[in-house]
C-alpha positions in Angstrom: 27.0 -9.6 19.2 24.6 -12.9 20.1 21.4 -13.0 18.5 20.3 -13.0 21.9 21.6 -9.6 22.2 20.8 -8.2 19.3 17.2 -8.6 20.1 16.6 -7.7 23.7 13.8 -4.4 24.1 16.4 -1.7 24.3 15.1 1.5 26.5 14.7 3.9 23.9 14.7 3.9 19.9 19.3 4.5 18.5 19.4 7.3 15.9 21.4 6.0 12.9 22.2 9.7 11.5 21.4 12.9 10.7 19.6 11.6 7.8 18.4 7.6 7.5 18.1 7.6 3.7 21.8 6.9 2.9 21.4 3.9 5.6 18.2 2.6 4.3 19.6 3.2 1.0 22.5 0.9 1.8 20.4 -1.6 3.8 18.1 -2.0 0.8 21.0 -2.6 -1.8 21.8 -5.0 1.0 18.9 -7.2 0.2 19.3 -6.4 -3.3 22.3 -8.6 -3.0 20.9 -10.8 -0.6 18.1 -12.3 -3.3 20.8 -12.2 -6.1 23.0 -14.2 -4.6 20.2 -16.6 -3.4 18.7 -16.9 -6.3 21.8 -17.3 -8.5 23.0 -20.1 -6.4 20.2 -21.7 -6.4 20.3 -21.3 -10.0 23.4 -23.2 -10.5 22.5 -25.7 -8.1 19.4 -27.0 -9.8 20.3 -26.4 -13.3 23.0 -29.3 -12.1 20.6 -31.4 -11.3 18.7 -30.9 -14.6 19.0 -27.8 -17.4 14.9 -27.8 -17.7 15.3 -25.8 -14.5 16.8 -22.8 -15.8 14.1 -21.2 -17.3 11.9 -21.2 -14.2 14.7 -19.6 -12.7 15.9 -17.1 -15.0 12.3 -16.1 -15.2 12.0 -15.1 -11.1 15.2 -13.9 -11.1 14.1 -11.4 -14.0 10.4 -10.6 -11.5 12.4 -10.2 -8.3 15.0 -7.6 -10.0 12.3 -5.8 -12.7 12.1 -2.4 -11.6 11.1 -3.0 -8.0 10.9 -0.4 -5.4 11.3 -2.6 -2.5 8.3 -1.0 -0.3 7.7 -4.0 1.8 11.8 -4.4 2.8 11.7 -0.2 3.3 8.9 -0.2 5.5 10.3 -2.9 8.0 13.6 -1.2 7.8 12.2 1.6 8.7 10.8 0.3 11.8 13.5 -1.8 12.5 15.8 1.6 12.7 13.3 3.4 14.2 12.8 1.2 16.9 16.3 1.0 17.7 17.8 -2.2 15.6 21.4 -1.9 14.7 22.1 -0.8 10.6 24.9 -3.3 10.3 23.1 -6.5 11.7 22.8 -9.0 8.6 19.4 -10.8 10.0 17.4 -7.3 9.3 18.8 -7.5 5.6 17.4 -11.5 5.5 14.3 -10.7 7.1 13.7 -7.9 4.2 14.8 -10.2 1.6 12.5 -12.8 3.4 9.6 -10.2 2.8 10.3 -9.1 -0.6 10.7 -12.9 -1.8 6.6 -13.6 -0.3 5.7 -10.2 -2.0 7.0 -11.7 -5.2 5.1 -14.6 -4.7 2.0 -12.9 -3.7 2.0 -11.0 -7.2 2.7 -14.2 -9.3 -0.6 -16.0 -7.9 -2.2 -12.8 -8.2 -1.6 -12.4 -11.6 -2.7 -15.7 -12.1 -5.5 -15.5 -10.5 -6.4 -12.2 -12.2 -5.2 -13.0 -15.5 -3.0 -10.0 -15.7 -0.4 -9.5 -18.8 1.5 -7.5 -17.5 3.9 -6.9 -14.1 6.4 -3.8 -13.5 6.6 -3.2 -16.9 7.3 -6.1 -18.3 5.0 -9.5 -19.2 3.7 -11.3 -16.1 5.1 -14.5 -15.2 2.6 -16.8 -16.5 2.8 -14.5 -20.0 6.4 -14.8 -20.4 5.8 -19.1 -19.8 2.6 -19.0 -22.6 4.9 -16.8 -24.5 8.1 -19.3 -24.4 5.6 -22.0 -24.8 4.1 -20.8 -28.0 7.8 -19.6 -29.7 8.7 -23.8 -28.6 5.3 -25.3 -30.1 5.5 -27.1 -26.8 2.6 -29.6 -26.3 -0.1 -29.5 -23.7 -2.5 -26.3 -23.6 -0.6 -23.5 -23.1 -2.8 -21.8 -20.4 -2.9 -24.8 -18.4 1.3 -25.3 -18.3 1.9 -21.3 -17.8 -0.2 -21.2 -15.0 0.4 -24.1 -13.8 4.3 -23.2 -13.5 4.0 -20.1 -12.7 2.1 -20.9 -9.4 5.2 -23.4 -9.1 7.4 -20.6 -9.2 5.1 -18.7 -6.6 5.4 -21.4 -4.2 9.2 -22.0 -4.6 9.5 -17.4 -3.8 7.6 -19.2 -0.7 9.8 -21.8 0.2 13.1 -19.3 -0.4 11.4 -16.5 1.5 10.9 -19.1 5.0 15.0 -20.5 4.2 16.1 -17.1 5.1 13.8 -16.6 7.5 15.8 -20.0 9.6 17.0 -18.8 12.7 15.2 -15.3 13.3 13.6 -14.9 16.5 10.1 -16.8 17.3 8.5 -13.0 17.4 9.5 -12.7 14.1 7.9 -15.9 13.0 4.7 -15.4 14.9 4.2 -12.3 12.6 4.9 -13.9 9.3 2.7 -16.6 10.2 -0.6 -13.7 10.4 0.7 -12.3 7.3 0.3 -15.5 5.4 -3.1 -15.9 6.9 -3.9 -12.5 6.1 -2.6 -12.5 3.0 -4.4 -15.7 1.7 -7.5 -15.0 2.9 -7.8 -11.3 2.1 -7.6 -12.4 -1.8 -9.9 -15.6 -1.2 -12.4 -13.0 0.0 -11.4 -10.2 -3.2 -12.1 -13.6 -5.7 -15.7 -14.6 -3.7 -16.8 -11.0 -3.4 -15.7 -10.7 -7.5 -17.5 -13.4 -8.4 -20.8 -13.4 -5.8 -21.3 -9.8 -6.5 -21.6 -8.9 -2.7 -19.5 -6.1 -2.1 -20.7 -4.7 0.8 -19.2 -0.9 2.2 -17.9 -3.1 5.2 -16.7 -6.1 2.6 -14.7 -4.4 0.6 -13.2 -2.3 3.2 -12.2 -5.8 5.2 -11.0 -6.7 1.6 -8.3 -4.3 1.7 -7.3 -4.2 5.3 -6.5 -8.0 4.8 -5.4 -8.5 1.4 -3.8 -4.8 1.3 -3.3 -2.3 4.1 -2.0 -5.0 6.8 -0.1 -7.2 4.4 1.8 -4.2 2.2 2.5 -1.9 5.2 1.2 -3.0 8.8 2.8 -6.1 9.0 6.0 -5.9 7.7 5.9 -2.3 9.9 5.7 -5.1 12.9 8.4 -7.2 11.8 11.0 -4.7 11.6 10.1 -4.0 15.5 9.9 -7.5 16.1 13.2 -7.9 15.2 14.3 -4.9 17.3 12.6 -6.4 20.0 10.3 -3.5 20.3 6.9 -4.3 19.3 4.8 -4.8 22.1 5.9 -0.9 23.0 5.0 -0.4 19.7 2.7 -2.2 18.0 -0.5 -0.5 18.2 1.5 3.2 16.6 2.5 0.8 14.2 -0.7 -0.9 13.8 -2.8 2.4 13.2 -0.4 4.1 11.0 0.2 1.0 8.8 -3.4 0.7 8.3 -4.2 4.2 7.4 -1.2 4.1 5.2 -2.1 0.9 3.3 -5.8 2.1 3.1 -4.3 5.2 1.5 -2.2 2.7 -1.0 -4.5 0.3 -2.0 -7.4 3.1 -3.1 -4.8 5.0 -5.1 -4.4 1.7 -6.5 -8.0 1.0 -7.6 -8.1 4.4 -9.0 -5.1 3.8 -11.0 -6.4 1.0 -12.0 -9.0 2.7 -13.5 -7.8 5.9 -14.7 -4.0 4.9 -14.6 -2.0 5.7 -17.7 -0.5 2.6 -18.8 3.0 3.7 -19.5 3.4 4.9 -16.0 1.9 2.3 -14.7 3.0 -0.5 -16.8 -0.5 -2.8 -17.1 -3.3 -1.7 -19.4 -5.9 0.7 -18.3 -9.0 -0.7 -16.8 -7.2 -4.3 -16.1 -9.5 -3.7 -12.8 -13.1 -3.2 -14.8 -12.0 -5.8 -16.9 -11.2 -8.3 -14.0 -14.4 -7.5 -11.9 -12.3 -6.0 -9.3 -15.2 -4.9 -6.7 -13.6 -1.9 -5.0 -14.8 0.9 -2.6 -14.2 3.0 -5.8 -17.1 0.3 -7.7 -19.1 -0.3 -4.7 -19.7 3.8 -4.5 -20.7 4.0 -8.3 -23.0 1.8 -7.8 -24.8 2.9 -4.8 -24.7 6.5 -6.8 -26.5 4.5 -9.7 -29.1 2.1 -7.7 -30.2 5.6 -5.8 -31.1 7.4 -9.1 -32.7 3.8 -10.2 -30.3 4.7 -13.6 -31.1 1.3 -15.0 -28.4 2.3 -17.9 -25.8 3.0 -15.6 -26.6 -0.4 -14.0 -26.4 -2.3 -16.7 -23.1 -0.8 -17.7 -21.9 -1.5 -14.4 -22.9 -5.0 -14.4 -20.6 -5.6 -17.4 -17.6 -5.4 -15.0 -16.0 -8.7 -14.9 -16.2 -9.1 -18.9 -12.9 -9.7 -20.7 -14.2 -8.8 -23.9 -15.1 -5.1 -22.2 -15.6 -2.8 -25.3 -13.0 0.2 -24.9 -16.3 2.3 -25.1 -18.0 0.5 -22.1 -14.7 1.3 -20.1 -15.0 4.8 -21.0 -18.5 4.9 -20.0 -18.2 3.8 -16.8 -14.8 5.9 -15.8 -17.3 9.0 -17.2 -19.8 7.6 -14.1 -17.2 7.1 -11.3 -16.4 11.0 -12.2 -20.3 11.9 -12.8 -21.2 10.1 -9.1 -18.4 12.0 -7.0 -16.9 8.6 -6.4 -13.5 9.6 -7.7 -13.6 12.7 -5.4 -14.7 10.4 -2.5 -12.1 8.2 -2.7 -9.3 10.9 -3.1 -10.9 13.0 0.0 -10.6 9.5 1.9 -7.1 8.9 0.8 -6.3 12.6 2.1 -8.1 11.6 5.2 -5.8 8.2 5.7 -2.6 10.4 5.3 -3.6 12.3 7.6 -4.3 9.6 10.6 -1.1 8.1 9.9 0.7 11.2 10.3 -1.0 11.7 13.1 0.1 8.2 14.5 3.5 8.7 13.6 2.9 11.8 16.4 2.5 9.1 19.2 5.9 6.4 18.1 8.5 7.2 19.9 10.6 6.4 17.1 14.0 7.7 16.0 13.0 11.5 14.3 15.2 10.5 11.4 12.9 7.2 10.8 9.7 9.0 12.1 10.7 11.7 9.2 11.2 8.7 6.6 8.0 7.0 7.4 5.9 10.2 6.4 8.0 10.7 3.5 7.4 6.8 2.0 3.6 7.5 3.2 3.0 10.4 1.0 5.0 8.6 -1.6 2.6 5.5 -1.4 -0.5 7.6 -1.7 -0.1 10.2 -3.9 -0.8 12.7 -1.4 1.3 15.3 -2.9 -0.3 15.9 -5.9 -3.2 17.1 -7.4 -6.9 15.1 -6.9 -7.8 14.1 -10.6 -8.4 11.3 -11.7 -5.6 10.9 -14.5 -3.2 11.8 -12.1 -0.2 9.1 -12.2 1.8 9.6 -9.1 3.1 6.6 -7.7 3.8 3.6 -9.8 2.0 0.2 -8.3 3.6 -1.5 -11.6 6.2 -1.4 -10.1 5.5 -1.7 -6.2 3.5 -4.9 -7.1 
């Protein structure tokens, strides 16, 4: 088949079986292979050129392969099937491992950025380079070399993640090029919002339809049909259920990241209140707070942001996100985001076995299974990212 075949708008969406999750179970271990053999080439080629190298590599290798759940590669399979693409084509397994390589680099700078220990279970990247540094007695402040590599690192994920995306279709690019600019300036806007204090209702909703809802679900839902050659039939299904779907992700993940227990969700509880992270979850706390002029409440609340939080102050202000109703808010509007995209998934004329597999990964993603309480540790976003 000539890539020029492969992606031509077929009529109608191909069913790849009975059931898609032994072919998107293969298709994933696909990519799995894809980014090892990649990265372990790669690997040997540099470490050639000089041994220094090996650490940086050894250390992504050990990111890109630490208990990841591949959500990003699943959704645009998913599509990608669903849309009609063919199971066997090698550019849909590139183009996943393409996505899964930017997500990796996406969490290193975050964690940077964030200052945040700990990644799927294991130290972040920048903690395992200020660890090595410290066992080495290396000179230069450690701070300033781990970060400093590990943004390195991010932007070499980058530079991997566009090799394998060489010779895909120009749809494809076009959508990778909005979901860098989405990407990029969805977290410029989380760090200016975490640092001005101005977290609107509307801000922090555009904060995670940028840096969240299109970049973890809608986009890479588009470039699976991009690659099928189906998008334009399908992109505004795709659009709407993404979005409802990513909302639904990203709010379970602020309230894990408050509430979360730390050995499901492998980074310490209240990393978020620590970090100043201004989410809907914050923003209606707040409001609850500035209505009943509680001057203590605000006061608490305006330690947010602290890394010397006391445990007790933490404590305190979980105790007001449950007191306010916010918690029950934000679960009733996760509820509410299943819901839409179900509905959504009612207007794709997608392949039932993929249709089927989409609602499955979207109650997955959102905890919408399970019961509305705060402690509740569903999903894992250690390990999704």
């Amino acid at each position: 088949m000539s890539p020029d075949t492969a992606h031509q708008a077929v009529s109608g969406p191909s069913h790849p079986g009975p059931d898609i999750e032994p072919v998107l179970a293969q298709l994933v271990a696909r990519v799995d292979g894809e980014l090892a053999d990649l990265l372990s080439r790669e690997r040997e080629r540099w470490v050639r050129v000089d041994p220094t190298l090996k650490l940086g590599f050894d250390l992504l290798m050990d990111l890109v392969q630490r208990d990841a759940q591949r959500l990003q590669p699943r959704w645009c399979l998913l599509a990608y099937l669903g849309t009609g693409g063919d199971p066997g084509h090698d550019e849909a397994v590139r183009l996943a491992a393409a996505l899964e390589l930017f997500h990796t680099a996406g969490l290193i700078h975050d964690d940077v950025i964030d200052g945040s220990d700990s990644r799927r279970h294991g130290p972040s990247l920048h903690r395992a380079l200020a660890d090595t540094h410290e066992r080495q007695r290396w000179r230069v402040e450690r701070r300033r070399f781990s970060e400093g590599v590990a943004v390195l690192l991010g932007n070499l994920a980058l530079g991997y993640s566009d090799r394998l995306l060489t010779g895909l279709p120009s749809c494809v690019h076009d959508v990778f090029d909005e979901l860098r600019l989405e990407l990029h300036l969805g977290q410029y806007l989380d760090v200016m919002v975490a640092a001005n204090g101005e977290a609107t209702a509307a801000r922090t909703r555009r904060i995670v339809r940028y840096k969240a809802a299109a970049c973890a679900v809608e986009r890479p839902l588009h470039l699976g049909a991009a690659l099928s050659g189906r998008l334009e039939h399908h992109r505004d299904g795709l659009t709407r259920f993404g979005l409802a779907v990513g909302e639904a992700f990203q709010l379970r993940n602020d309230l894990l990241g408050v509430f979360g227990d730390p050995v499901a969700t492998g980074k310490p509880q209240g990393d978020d209140l620590r970090e100043g992270k201004q989410t809907w979850l914050v923003h209606l706390t707040r409001s609850w707070a500035a209505q009943r002029r509680d001057a203590v409440a605000l006061a608490l609340l305006g330690r947010l942001g602290r890394t010397d939080l006391a445990l007790a102050d933490a404590a305190a202000v979980r105790s007001l996100m449950i007191e306010s109703g916010a918690v029950d808010t934000v679960e009733t509007r996760i509820a509410e985001c299943v819901d839409d995209a179900v509905s959504a998934l009612d207007i794709l004329d997608l392949a039932a076995e993929a249709t089927a597999g989409l609602a499955t990964l979207a109650r997955r993603c959102a905890g919408g299974d399970h019961a509305a309480h705060p402690d509740t540790v569903w999903f894992d976003p250690g390990s999704a990212g």
